[in-house]
C-alpha positions in Angstrom: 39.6 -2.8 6.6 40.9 0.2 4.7 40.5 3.8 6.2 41.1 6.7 3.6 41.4 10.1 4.8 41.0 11.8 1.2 39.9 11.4 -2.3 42.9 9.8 -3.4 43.1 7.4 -0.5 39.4 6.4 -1.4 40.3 6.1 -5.5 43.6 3.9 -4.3 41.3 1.4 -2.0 38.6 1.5 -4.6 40.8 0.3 -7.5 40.3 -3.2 -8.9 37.5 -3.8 -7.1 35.1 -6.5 -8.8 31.4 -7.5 -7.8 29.3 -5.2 -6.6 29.9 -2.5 -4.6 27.3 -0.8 -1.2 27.4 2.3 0.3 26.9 3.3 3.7 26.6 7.1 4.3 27.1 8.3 7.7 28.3 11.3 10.0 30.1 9.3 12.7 28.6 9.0 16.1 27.9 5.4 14.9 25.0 2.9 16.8 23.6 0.0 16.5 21.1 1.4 13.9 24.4 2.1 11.4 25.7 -1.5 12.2 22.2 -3.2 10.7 22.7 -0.6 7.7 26.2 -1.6 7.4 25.1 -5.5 8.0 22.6 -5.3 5.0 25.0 -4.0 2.7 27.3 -7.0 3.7 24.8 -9.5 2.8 23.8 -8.0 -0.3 26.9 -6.8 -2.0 30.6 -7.9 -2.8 32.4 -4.8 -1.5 30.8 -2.8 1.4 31.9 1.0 1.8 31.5 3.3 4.9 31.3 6.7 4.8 31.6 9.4 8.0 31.7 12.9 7.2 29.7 15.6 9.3 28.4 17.5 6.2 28.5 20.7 7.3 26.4 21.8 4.0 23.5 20.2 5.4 23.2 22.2 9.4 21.4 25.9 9.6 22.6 29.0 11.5 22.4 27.9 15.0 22.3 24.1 14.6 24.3 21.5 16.3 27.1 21.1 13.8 29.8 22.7 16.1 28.7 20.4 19.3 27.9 16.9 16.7 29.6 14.3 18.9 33.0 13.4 16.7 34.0 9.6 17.8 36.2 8.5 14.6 38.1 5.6 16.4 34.7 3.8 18.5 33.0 4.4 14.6 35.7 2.2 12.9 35.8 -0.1 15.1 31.8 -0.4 14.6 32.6 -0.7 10.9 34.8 -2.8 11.1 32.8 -5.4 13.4 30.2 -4.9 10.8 32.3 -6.0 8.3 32.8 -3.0 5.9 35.7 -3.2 3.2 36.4 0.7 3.0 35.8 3.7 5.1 35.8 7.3 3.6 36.3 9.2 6.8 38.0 12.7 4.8 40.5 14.6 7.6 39.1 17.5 6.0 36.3 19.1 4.1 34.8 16.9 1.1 34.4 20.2 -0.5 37.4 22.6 -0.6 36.1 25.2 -0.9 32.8 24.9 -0.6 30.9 24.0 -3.8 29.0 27.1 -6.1 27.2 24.3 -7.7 24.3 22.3 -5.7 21.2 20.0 -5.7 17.9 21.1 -5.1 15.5 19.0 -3.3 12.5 21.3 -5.0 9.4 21.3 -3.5 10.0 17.9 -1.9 12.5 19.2 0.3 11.0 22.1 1.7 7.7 20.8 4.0 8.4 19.3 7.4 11.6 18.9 8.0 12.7 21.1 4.9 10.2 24.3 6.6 12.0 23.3 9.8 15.1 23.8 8.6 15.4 25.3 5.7 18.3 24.2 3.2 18.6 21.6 5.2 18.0 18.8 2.2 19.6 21.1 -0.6 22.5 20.2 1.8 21.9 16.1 1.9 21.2 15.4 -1.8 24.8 17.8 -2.3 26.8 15.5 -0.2 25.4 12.3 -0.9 25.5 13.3 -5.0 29.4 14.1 -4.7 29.5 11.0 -2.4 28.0 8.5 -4.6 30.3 10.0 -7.5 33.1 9.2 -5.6 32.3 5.6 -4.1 30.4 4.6 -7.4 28.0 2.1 -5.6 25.8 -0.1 -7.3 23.4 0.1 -3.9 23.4 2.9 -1.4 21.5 1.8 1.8 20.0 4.2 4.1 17.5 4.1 7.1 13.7 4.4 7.1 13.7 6.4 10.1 14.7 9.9 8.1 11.5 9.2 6.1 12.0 12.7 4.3 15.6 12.4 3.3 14.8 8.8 2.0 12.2 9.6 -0.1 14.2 12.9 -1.4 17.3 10.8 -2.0 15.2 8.2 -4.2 13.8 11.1 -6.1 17.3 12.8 -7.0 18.9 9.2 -8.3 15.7 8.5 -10.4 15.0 12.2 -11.6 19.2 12.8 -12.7 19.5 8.8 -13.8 22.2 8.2 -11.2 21.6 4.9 -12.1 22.3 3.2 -8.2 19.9 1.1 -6.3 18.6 2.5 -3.6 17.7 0.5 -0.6 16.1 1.6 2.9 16.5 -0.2 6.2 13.6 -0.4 8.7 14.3 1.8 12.5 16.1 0.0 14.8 14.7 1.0 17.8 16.1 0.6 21.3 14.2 -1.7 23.8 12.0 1.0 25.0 10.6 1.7 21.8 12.9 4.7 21.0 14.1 5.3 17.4 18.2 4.8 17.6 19.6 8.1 16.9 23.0 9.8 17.3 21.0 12.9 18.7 19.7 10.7 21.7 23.3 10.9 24.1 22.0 14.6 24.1 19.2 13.3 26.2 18.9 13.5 30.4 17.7 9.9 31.5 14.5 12.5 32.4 13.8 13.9 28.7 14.9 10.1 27.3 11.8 9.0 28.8 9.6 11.9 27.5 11.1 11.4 23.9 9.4 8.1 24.0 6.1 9.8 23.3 7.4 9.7 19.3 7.5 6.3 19.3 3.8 5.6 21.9 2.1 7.7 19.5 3.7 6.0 16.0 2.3 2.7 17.9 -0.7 4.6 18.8 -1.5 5.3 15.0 -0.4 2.0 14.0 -3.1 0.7 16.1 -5.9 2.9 15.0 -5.1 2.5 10.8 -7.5 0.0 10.5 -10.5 2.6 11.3 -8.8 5.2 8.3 -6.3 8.1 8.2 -7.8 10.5 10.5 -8.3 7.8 13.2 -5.0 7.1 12.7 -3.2 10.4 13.1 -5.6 11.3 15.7 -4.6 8.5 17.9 -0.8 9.8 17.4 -2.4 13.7 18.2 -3.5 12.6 21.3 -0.6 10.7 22.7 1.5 13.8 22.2 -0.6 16.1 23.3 -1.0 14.1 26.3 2.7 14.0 27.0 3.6 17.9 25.9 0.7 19.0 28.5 2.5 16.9 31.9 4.4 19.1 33.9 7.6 19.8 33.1 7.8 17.6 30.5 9.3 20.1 28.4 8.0 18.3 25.1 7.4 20.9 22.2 5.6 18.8 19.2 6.9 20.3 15.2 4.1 17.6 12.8 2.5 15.0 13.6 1.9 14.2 9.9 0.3 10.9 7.8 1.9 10.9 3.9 2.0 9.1 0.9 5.3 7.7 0.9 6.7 8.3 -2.6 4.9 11.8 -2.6 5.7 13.2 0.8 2.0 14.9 0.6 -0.4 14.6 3.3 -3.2 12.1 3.2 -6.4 13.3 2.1 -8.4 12.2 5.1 -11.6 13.4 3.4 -11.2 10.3 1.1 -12.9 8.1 3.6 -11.9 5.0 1.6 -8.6 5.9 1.0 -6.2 2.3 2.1 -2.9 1.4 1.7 0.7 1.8 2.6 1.5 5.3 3.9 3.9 6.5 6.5 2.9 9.0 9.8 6.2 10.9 10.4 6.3 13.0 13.7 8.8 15.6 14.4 9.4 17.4 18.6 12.0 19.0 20.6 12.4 17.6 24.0 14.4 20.3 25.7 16.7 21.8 23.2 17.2 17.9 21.5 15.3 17.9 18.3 13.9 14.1 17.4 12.2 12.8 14.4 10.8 9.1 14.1 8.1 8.0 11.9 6.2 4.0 11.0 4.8 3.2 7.8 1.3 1.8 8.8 -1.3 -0.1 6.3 -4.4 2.1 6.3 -8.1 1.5 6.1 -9.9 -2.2 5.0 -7.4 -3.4 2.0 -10.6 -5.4 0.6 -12.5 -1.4 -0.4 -8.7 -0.2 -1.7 -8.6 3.3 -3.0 -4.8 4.1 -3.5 -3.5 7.0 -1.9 -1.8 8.0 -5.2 -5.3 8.4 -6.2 -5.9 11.0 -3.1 -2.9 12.4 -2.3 -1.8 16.1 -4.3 1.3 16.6 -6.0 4.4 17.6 -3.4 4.4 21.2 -5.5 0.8 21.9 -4.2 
């Protein structure tokens, strides 16, 4: 396995490569969850890239970046056990100075997790753009569990003809239920077992999709209001929201009929550790089908 510390490091190990080429984009504090990203490139494509930069483009005033665990030699050795070809781990800043020029996410990027933290996606799309320019995948892989960033990344390559295939990974969860995250060693053993409220209530939903959308996301309301009311449970709930997937705009639970593939997407802070997680459920009786294209409003609304 090649490390390269810089852009020239990364062109050198690049060179001459033939077959295709996979992407995985990560900022270090590596899991399990980046070793089945990493293993799904390495059964897909010829030549499997890694890389681990804590963008700093994409954390608001008063965010973690400062305190964002940094573990460069356990996360090559995970890459390396995962079989990657090439790791893009830059000693310094990707951007020096920091670039005038940036992508917008647009209206996509500023609901849920974009009103949360606003910016916050403008940031993404800039990194992974200048990243994919400088890897030149054929496929980028990336997880399911930031719904929002997914969907906002898929845009960008289709709406500027980037050209790269782009492939999500289903949540790896740990055995408990809870989505794998770098943000959960933040976690007491006490708030780990609150935060698995995200994932009861995602099953919850999952459960209930069958009745429709609004029994669906009720069934997830009522799970976490159930946990953020226990005593001292110090569980503070952002969304608890059911989309259209390609869209990012809320269900139109009116539409009684409305069935299909959608995705509930839940965002909380349990203590001062914010968690997102979501599950892509089927809704409604597939045999009455009105597609949720058909009822959910544009992302600009």
């Amino acid at each position: 396995m090649i490390v390269a510390r810089d852009r020239e490091q990364l062109a050198a190990a690049l060179f001459g490569q033939s077959g295709r080429r996979g992407v995985v984009m990560t900022m270090g504090a590596l899991h399990d969850g980046h070793a089945t990203l990493m293993r799904a490139a390495r059964s897909a494509v010829d030549h499997v890239v890694a890389t681990i930069f804590v963008n700093p483009l994409q954390f608001g005033p008063g965010e973690d970046f400062d305190r964002y665990p940094r573990t460069l030699d356990a996360d090559l050795a995970l890459c390396e056990a995962a079989g990657v070809d090439v790791v893009f781990a830059p000693s310094g800043p990707v951007h020096d100075p920091l670039p005038l020029v940036r992508v917008s996410a647009g209206p996509l990027g500023t609901r849920f997790e974009g009103a949360a933290r606003p910016g916050h996606f403008d940031g993404v799309l800039t990194i992974v753009a200048t990243l994919l320019n400088l890897v030149r995948p054929d496929v980028a892989f990336f997880g399911q569990k930031d719904a929002q960033q997914l969907a906002c990344i898929r845009r960008m390559v289709a709406d500027l003809a980037m050209g790269v295939e782009i492939v999500g990974v289903p949540t790896v969860r740990e055995a408990d239920g809870l989505a794998r995250s770098s943000r959960n060693r933040y976690l007491t053993p006490e708030q780990h077992t609150t935060a698995l409220a995200l994932s009861r209530a995602l099953f919850a939903a999952r459960d209930a999709a069958p009745q429709g959308a609004a029994a669906a996301r009720s069934a997830a309301e009522r799970v976490l209001a159930d946990a953020a009311a226990q005593p001292g449970a110090g569980l503070a709930v952002d969304y608890c929201a059911l989309l259209d997937e390609p869209t990012f705009a809320e269900v139109d639970e009116a539409v009684g009929a409305a069935t299909g593939p959608a995705v509930l997407c839940v965002a909380a802070r349990v203590g001062s550790t914010r968690l997102i997680d979501n599950l892509p459920l089927v809704l409604g009786d597939p045999s009455s089908a009105v597609p949720l294209s058909a009822t959910a409003p544009s992302p600009a609304r």
